[in-house]
PDBQT receptor file of N, H, CA, C and O in Angstrom, charges set to zero:
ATOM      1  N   UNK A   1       1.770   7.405 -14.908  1.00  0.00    +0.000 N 
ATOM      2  CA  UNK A   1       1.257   6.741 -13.723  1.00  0.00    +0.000 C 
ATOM      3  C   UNK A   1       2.032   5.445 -13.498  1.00  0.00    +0.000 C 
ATOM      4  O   UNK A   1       2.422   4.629 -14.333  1.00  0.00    +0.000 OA
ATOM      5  N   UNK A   2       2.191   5.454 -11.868  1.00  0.00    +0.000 N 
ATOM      6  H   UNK A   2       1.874   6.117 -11.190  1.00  0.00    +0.000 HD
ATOM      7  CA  UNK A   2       2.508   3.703 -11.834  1.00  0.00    +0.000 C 
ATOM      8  C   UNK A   2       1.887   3.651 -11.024  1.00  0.00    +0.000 C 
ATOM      9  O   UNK A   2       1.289   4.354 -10.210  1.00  0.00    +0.000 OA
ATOM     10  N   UNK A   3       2.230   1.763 -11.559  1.00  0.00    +0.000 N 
ATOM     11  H   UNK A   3       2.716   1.192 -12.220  1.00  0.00    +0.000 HD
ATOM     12  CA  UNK A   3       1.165   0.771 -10.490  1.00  0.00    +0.000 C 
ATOM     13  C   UNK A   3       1.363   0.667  -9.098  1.00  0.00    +0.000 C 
ATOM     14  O   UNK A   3       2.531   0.280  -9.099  1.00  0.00    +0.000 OA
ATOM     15  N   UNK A   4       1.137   0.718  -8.276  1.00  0.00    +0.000 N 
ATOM     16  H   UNK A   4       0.188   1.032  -8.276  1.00  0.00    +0.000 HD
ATOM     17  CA  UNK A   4       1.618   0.920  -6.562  1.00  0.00    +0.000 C 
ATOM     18  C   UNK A   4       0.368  -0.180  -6.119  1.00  0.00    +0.000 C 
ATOM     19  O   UNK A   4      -0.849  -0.038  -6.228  1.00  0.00    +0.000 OA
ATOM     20  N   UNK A   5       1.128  -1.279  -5.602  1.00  0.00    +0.000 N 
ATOM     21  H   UNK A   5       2.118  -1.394  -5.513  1.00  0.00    +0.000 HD
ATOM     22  CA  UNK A   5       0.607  -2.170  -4.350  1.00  0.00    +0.000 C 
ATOM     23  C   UNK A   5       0.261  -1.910  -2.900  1.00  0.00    +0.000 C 
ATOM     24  O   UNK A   5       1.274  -1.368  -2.458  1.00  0.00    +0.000 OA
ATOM     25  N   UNK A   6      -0.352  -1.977  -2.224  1.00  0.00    +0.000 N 
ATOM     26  H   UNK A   6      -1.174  -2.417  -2.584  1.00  0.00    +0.000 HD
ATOM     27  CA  UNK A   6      -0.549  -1.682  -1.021  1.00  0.00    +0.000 C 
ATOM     28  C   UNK A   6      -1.031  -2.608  -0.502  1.00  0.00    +0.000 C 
ATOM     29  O   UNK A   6      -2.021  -3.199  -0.932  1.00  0.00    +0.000 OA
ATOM     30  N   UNK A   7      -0.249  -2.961   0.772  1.00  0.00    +0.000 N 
ATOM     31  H   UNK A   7       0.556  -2.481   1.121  1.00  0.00    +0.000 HD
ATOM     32  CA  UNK A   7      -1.039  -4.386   1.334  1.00  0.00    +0.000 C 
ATOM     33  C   UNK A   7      -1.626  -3.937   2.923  1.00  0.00    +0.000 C 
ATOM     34  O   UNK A   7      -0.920  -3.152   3.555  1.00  0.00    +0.000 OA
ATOM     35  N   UNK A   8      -2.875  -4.421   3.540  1.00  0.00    +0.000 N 
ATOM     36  H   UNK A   8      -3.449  -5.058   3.026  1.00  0.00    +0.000 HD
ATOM     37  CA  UNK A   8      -3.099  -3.918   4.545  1.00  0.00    +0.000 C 
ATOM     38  C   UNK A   8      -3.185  -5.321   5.521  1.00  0.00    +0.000 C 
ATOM     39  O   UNK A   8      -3.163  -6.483   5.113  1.00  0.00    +0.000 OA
ATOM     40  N   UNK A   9      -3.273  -4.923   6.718  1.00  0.00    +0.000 N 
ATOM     41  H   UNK A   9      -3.290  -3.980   7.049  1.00  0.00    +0.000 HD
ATOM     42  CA  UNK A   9      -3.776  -6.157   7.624  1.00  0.00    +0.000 C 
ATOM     43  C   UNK A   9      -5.159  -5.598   8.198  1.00  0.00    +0.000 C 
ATOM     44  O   UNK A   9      -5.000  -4.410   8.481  1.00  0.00    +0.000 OA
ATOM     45  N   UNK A  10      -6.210  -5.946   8.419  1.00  0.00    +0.000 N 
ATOM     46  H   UNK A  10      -6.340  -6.910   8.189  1.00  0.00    +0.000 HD
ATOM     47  CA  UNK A  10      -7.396  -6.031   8.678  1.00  0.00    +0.000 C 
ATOM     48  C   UNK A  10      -7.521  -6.370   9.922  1.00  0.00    +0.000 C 
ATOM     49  O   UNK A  10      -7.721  -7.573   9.756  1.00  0.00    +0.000 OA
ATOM     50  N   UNK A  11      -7.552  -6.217  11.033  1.00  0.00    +0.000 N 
ATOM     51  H   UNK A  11      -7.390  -5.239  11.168  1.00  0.00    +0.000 HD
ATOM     52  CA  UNK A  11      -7.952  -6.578  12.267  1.00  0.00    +0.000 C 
ATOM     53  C   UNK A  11      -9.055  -6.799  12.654  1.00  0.00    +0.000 C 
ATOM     54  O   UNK A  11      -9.244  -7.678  13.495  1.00  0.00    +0.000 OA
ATOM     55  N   UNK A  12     -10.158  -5.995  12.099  1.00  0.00    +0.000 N 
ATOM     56  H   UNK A  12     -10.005  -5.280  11.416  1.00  0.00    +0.000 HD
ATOM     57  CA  UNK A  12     -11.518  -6.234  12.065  1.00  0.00    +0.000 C 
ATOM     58  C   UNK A  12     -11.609  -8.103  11.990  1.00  0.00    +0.000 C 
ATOM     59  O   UNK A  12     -11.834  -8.930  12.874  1.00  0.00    +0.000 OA
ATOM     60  N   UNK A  13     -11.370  -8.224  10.765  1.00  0.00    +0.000 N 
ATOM     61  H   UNK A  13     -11.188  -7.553  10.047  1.00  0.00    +0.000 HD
ATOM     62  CA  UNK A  13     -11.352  -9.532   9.837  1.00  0.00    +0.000 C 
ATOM     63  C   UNK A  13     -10.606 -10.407  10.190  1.00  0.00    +0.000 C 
ATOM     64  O   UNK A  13     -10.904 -11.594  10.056  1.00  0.00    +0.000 OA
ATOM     65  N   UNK A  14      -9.231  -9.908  10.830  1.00  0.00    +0.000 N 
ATOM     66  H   UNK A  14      -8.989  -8.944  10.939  1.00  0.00    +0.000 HD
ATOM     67  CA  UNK A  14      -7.874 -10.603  10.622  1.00  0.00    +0.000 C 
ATOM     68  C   UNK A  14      -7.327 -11.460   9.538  1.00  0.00    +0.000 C 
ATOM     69  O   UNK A  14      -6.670 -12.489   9.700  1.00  0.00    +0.000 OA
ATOM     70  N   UNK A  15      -7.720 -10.845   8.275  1.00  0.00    +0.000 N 
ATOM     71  H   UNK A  15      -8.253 -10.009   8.144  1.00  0.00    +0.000 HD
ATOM     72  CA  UNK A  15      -7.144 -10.628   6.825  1.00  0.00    +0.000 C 
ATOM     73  C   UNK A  15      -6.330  -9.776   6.382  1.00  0.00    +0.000 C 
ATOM     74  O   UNK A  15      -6.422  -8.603   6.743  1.00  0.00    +0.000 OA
ATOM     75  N   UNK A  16      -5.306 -10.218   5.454  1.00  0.00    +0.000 N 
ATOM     76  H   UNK A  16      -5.232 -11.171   5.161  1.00  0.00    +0.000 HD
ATOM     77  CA  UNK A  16      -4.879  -9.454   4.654  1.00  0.00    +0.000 C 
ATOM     78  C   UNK A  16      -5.520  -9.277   3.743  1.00  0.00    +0.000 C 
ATOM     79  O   UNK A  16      -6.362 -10.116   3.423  1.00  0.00    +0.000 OA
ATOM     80  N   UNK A  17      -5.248  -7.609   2.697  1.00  0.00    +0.000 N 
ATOM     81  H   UNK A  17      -4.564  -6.928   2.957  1.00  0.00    +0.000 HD
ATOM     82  CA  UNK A  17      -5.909  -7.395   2.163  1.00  0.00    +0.000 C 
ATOM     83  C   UNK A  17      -4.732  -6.543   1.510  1.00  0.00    +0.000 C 
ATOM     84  O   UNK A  17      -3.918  -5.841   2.110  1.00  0.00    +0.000 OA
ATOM     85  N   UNK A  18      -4.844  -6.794  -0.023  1.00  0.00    +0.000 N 
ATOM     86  H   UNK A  18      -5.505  -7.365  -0.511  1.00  0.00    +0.000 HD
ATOM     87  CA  UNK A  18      -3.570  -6.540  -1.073  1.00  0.00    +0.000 C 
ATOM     88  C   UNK A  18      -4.427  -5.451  -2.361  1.00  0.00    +0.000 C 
ATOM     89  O   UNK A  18      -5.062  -6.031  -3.242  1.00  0.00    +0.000 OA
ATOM     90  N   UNK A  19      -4.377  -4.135  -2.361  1.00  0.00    +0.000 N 
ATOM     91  H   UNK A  19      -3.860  -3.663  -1.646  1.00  0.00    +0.000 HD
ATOM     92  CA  UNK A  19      -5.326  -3.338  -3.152  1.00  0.00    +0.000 C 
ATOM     93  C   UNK A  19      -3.549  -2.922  -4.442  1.00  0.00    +0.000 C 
ATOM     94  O   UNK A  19      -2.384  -2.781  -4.072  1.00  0.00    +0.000 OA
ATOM     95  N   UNK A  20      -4.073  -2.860  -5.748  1.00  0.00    +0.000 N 
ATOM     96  H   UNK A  20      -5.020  -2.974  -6.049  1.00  0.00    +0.000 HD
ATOM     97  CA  UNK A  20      -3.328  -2.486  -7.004  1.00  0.00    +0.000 C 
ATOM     98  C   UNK A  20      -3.869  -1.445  -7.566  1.00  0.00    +0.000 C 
ATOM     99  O   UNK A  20      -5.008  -1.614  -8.001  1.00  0.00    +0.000 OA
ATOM    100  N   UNK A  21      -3.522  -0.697  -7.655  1.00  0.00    +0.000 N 
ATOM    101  H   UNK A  21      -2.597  -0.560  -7.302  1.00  0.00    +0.000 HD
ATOM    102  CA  UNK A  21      -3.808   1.138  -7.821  1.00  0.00    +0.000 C 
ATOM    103  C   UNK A  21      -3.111   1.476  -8.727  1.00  0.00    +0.000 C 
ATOM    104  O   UNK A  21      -2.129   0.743  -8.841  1.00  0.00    +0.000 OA
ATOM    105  N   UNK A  22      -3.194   2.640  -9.776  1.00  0.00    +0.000 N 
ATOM    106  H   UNK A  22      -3.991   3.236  -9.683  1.00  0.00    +0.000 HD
ATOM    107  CA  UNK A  22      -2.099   3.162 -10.039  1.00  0.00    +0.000 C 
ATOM    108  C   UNK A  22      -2.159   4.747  -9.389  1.00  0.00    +0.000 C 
ATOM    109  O   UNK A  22      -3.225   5.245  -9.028  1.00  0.00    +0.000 OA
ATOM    110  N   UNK A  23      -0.854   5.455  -9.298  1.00  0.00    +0.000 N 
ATOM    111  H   UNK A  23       0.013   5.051  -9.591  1.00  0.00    +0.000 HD
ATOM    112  CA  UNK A  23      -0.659   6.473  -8.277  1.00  0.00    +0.000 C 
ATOM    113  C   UNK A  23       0.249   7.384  -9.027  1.00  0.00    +0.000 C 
ATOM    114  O   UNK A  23       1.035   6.958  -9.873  1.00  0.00    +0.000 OA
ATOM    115  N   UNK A  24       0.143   8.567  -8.730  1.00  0.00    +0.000 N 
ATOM    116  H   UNK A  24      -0.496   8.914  -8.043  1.00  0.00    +0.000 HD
ATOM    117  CA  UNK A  24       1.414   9.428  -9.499  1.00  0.00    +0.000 C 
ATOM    118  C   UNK A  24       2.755   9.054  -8.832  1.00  0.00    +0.000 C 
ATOM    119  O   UNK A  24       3.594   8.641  -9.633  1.00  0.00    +0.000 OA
ATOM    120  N   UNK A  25       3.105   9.103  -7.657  1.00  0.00    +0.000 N 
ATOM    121  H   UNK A  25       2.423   9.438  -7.007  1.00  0.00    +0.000 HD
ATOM    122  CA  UNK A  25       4.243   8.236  -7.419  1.00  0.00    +0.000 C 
ATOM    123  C   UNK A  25       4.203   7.661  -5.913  1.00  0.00    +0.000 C 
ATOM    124  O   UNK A  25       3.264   7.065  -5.387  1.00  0.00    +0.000 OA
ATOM    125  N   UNK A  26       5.251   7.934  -5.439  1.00  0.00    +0.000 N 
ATOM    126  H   UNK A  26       6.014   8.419  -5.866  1.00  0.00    +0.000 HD
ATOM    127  CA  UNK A  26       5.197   6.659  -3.986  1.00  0.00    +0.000 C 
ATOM    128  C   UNK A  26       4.568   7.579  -2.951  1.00  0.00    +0.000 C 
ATOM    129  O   UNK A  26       4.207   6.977  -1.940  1.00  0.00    +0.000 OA
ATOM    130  N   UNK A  27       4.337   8.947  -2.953  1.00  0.00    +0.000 N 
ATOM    131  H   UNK A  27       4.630   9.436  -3.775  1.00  0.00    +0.000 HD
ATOM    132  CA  UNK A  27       4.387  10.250  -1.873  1.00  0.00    +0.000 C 
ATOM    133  C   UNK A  27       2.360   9.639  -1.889  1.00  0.00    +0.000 C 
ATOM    134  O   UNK A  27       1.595   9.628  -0.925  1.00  0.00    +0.000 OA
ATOM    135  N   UNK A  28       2.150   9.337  -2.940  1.00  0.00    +0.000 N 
ATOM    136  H   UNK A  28       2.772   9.346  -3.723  1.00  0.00    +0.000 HD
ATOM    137  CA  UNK A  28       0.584   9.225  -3.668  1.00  0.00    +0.000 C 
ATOM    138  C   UNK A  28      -0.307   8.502  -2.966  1.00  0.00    +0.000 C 
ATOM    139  O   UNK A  28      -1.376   8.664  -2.377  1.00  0.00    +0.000 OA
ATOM    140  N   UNK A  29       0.403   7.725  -3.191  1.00  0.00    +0.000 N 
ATOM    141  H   UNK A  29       1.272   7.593  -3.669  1.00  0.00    +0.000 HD
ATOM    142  CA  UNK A  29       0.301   6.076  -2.669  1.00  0.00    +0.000 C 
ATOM    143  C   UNK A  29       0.004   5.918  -1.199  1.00  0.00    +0.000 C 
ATOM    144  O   UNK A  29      -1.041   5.540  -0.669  1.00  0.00    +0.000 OA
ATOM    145  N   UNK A  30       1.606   6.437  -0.434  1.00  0.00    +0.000 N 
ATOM    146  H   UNK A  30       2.455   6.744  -0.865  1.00  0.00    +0.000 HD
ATOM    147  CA  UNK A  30       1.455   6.544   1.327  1.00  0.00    +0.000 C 
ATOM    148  C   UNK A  30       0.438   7.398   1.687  1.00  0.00    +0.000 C 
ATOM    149  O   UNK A  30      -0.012   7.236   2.821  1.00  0.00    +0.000 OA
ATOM    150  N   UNK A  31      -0.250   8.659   0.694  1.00  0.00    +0.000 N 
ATOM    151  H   UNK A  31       0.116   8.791  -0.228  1.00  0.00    +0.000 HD
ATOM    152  CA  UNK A  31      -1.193   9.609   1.747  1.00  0.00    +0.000 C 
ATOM    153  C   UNK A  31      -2.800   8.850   1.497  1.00  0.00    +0.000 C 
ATOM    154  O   UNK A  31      -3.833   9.253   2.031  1.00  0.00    +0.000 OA
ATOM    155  N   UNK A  32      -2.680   7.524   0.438  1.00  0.00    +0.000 N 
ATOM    156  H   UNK A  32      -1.840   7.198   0.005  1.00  0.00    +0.000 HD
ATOM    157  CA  UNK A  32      -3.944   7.056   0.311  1.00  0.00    +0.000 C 
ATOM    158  C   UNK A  32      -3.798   6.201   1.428  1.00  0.00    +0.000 C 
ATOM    159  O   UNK A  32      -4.339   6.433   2.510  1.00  0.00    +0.000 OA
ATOM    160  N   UNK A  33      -2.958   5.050   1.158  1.00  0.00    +0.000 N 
ATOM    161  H   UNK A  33      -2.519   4.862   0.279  1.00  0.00    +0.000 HD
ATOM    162  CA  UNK A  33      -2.430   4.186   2.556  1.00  0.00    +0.000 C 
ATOM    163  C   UNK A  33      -2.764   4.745   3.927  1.00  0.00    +0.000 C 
ATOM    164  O   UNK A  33      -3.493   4.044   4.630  1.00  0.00    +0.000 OA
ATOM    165  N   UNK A  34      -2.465   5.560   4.265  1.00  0.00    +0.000 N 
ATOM    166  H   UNK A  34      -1.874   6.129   3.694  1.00  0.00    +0.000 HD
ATOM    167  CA  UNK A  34      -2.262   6.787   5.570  1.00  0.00    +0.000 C 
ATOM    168  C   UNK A  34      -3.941   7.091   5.492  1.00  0.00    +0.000 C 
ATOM    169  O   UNK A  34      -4.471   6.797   6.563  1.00  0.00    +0.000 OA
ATOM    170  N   UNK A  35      -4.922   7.624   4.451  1.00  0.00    +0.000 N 
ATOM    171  H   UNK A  35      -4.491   7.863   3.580  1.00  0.00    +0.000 HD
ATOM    172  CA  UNK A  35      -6.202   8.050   5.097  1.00  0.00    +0.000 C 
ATOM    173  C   UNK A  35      -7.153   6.215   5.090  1.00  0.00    +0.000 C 
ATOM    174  O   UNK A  35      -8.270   6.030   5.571  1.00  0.00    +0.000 OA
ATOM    175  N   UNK A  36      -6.712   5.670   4.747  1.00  0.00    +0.000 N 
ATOM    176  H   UNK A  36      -5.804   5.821   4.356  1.00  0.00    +0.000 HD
ATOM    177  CA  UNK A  36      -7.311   3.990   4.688  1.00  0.00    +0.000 C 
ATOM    178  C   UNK A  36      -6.697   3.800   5.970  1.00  0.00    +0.000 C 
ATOM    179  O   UNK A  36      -7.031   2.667   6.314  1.00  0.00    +0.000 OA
ATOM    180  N   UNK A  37      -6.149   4.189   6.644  1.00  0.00    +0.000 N 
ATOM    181  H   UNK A  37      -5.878   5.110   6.364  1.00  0.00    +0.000 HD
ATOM    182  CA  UNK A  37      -5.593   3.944   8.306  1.00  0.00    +0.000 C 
ATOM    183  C   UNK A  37      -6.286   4.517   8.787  1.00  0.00    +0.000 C 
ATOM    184  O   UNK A  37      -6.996   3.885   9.570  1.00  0.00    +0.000 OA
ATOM    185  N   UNK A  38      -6.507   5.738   8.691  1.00  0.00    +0.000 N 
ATOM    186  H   UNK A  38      -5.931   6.252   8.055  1.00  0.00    +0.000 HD
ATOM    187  CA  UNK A  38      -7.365   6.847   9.672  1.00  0.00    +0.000 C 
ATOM    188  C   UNK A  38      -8.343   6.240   9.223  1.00  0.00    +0.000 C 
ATOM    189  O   UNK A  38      -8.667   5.683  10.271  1.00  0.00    +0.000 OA
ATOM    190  N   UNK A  39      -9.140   5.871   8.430  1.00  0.00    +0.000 N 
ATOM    191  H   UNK A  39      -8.876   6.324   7.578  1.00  0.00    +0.000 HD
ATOM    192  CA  UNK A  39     -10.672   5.867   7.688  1.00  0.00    +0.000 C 
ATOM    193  C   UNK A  39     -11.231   5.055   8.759  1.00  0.00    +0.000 C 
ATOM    194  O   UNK A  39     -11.964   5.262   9.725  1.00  0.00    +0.000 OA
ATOM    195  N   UNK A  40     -10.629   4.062   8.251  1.00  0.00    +0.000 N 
ATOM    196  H   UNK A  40     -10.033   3.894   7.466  1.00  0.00    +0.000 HD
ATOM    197  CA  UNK A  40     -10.913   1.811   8.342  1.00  0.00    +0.000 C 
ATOM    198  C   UNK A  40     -10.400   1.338   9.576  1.00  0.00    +0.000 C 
ATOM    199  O   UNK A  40     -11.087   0.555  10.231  1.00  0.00    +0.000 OA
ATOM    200  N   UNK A  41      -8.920   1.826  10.123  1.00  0.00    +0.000 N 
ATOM    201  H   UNK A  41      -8.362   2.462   9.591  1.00  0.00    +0.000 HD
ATOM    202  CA  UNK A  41      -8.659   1.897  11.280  1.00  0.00    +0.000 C 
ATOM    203  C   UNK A  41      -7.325   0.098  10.589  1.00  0.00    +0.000 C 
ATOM    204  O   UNK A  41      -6.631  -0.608  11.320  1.00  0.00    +0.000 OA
ATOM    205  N   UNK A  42      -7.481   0.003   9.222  1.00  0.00    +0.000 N 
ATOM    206  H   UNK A  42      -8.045   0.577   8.628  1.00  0.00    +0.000 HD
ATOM    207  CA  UNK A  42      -6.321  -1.213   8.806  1.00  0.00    +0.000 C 
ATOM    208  C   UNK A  42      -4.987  -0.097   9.131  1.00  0.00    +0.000 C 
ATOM    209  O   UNK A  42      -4.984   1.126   9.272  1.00  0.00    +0.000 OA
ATOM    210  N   UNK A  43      -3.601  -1.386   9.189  1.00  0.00    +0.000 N 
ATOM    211  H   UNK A  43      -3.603  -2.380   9.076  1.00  0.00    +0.000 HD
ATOM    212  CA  UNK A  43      -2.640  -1.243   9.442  1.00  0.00    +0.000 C 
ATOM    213  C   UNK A  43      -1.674  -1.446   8.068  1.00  0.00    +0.000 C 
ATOM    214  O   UNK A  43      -1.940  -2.377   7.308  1.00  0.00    +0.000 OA
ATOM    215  N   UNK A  44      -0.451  -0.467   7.757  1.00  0.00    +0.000 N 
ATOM    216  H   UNK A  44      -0.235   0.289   8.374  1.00  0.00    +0.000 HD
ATOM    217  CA  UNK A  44      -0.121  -0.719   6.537  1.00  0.00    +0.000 C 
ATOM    218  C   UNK A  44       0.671  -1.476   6.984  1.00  0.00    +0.000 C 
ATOM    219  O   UNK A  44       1.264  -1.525   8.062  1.00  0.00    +0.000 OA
ATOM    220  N   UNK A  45       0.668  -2.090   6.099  1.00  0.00    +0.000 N 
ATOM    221  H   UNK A  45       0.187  -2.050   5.223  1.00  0.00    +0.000 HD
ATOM    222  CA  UNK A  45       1.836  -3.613   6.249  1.00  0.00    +0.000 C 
ATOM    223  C   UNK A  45       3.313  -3.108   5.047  1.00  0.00    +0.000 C 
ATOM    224  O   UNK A  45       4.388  -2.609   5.381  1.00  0.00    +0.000 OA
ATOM    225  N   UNK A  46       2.975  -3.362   4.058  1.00  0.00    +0.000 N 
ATOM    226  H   UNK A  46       2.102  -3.768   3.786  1.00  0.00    +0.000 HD
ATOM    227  CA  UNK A  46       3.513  -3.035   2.994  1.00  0.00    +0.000 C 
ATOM    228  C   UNK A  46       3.087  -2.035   1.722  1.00  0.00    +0.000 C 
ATOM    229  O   UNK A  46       1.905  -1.969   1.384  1.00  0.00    +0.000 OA
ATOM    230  N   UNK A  47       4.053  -1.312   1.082  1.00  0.00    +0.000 N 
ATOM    231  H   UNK A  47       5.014  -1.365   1.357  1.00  0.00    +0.000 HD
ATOM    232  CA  UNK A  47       3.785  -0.264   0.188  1.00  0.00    +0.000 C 
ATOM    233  C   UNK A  47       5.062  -0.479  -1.076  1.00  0.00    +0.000 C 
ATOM    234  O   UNK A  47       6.237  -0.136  -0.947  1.00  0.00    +0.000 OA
ATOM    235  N   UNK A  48       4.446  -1.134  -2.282  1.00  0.00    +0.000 N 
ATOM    236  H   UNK A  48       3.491  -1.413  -2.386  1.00  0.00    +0.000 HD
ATOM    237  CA  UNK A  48       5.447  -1.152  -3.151  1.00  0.00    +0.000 C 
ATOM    238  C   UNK A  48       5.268  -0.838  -4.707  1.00  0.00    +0.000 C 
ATOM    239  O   UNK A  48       4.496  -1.506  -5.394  1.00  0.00    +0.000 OA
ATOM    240  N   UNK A  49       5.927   0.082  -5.160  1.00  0.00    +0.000 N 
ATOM    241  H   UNK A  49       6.554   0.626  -4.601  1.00  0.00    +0.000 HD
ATOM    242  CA  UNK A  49       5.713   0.977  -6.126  1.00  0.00    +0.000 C 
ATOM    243  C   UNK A  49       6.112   0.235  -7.518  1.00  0.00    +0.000 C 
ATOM    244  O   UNK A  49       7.340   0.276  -7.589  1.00  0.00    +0.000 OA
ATOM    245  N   UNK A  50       5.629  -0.351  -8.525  1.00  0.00    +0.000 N 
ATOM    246  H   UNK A  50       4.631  -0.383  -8.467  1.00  0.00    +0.000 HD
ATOM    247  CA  UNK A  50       6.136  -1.690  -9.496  1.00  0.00    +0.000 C 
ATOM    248  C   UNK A  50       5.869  -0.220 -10.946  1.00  0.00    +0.000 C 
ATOM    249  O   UNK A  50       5.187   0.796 -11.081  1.00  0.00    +0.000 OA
ATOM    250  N   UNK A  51       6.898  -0.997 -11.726  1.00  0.00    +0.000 N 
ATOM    251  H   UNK A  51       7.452  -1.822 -11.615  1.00  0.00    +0.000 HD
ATOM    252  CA  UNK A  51       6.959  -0.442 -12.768  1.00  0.00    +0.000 C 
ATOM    253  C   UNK A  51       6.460  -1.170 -13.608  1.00  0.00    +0.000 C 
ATOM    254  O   UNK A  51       5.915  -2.230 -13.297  1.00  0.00    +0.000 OA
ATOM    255  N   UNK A  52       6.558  -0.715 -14.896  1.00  0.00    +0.000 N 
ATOM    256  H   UNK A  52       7.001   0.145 -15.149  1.00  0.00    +0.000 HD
ATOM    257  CA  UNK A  52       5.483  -2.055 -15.970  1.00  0.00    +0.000 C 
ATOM    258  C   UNK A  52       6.558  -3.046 -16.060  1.00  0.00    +0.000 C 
ATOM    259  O   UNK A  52       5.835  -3.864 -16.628  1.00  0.00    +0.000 OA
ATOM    260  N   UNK A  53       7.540  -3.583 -15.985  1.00  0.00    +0.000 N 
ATOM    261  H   UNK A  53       8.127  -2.918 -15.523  1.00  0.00    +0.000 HD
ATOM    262  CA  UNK A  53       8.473  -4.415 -16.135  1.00  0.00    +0.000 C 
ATOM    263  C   UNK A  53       8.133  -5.437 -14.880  1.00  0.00    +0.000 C 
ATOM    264  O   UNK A  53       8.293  -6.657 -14.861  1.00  0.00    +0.000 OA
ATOM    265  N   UNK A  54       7.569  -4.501 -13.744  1.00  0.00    +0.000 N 
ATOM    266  H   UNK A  54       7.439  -3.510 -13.760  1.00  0.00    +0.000 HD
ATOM    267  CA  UNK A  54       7.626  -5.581 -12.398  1.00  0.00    +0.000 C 
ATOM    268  C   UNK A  54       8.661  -5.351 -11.471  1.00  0.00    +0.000 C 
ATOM    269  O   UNK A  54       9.018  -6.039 -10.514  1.00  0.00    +0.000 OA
ATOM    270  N   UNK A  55       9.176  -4.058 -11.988  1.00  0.00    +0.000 N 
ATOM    271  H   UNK A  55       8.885  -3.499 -12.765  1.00  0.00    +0.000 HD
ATOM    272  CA  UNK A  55      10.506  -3.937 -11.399  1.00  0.00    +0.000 C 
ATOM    273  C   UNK A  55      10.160  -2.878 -10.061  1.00  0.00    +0.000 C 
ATOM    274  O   UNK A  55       9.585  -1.807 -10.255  1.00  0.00    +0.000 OA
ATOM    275  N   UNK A  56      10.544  -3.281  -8.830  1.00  0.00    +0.000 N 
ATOM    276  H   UNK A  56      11.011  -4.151  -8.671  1.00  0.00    +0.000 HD
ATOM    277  CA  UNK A  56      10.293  -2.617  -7.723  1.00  0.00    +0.000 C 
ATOM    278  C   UNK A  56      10.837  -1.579  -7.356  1.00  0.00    +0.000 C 
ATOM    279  O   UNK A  56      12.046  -1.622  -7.131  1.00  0.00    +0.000 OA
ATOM    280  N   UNK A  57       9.997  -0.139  -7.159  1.00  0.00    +0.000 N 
ATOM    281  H   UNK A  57       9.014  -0.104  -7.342  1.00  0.00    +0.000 HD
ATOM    282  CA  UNK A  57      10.880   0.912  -7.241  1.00  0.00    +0.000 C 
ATOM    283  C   UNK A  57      11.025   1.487  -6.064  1.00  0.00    +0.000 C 
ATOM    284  O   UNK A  57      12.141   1.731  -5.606  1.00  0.00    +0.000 OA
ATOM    285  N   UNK A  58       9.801   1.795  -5.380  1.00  0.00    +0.000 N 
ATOM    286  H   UNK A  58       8.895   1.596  -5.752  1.00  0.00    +0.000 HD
ATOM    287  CA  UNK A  58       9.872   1.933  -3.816  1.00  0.00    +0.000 C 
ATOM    288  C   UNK A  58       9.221   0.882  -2.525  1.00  0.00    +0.000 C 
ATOM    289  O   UNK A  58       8.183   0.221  -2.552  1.00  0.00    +0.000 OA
ATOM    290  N   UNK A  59       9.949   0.971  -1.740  1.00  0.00    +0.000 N 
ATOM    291  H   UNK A  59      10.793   1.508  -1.718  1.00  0.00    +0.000 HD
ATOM    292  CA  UNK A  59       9.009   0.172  -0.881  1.00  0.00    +0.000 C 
ATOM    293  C   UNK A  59       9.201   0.667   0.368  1.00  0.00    +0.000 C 
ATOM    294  O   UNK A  59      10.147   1.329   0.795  1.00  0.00    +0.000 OA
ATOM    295  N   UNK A  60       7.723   0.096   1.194  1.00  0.00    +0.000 N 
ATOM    296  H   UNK A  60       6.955  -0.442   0.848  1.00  0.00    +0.000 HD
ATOM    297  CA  UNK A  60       7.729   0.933   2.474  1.00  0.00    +0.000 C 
ATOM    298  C   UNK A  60       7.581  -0.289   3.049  1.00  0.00    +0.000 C 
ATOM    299  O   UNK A  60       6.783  -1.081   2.548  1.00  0.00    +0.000 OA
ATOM    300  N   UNK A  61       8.344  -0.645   4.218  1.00  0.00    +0.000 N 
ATOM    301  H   UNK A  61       8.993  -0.002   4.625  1.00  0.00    +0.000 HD
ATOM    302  CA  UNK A  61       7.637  -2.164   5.182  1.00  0.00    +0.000 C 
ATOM    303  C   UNK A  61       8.008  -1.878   6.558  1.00  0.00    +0.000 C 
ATOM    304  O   UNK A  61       9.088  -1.588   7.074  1.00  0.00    +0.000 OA
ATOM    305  N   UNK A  62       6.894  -2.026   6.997  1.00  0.00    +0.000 N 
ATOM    306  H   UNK A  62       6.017  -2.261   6.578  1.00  0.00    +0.000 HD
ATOM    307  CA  UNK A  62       7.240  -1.605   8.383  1.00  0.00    +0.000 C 
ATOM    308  C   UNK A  62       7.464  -3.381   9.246  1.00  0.00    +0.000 C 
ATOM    309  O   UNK A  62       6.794  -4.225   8.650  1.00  0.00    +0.000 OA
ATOM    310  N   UNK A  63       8.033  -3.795  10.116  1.00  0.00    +0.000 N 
ATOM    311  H   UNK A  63       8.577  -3.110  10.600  1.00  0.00    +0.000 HD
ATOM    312  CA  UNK A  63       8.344  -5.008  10.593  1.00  0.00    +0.000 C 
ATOM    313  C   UNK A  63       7.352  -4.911  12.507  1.00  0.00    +0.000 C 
ATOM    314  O   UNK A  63       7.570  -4.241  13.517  1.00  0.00    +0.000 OA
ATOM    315  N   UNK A  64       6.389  -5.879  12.172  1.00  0.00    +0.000 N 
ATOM    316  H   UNK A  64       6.212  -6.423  11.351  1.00  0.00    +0.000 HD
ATOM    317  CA  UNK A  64       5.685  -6.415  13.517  1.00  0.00    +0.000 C 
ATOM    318  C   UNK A  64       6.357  -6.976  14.213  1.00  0.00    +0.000 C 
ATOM    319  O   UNK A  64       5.915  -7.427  15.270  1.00  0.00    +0.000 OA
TER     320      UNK A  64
């Protein structure tokens, strides 16, 4: 397993909101990200896949 970050923006709230998971890999991660969009109606901001070192393996960022 790795640790996968996911950061959302909240519009409801107009917060960010930064959830630490671990995920089988990055494919894992985006289809949880992706139903927390459909669910909650948050926006993914960022998606970044950390190894135990801290070392960044995937990332998803979309630019506002």
């Amino acid at each position: 397993m790795t640790k996968g970050r996911i950061t959302f923006y909240r519009p409801d709230r107009r917060t960010i909101l930064k959830e630490e998971l671990p995920f089988e890999n990055y494919n894992a991660a985006l289809r949880y990200a992706q139903a927390m969009r459909r669910v909650h109606g948050w926006d993914i901001k960022d998606i970044r896949m950390l190894e135990e070192a801290g070392v960044k393996v995937h990332k998803y960022n979309r630019e506002y």
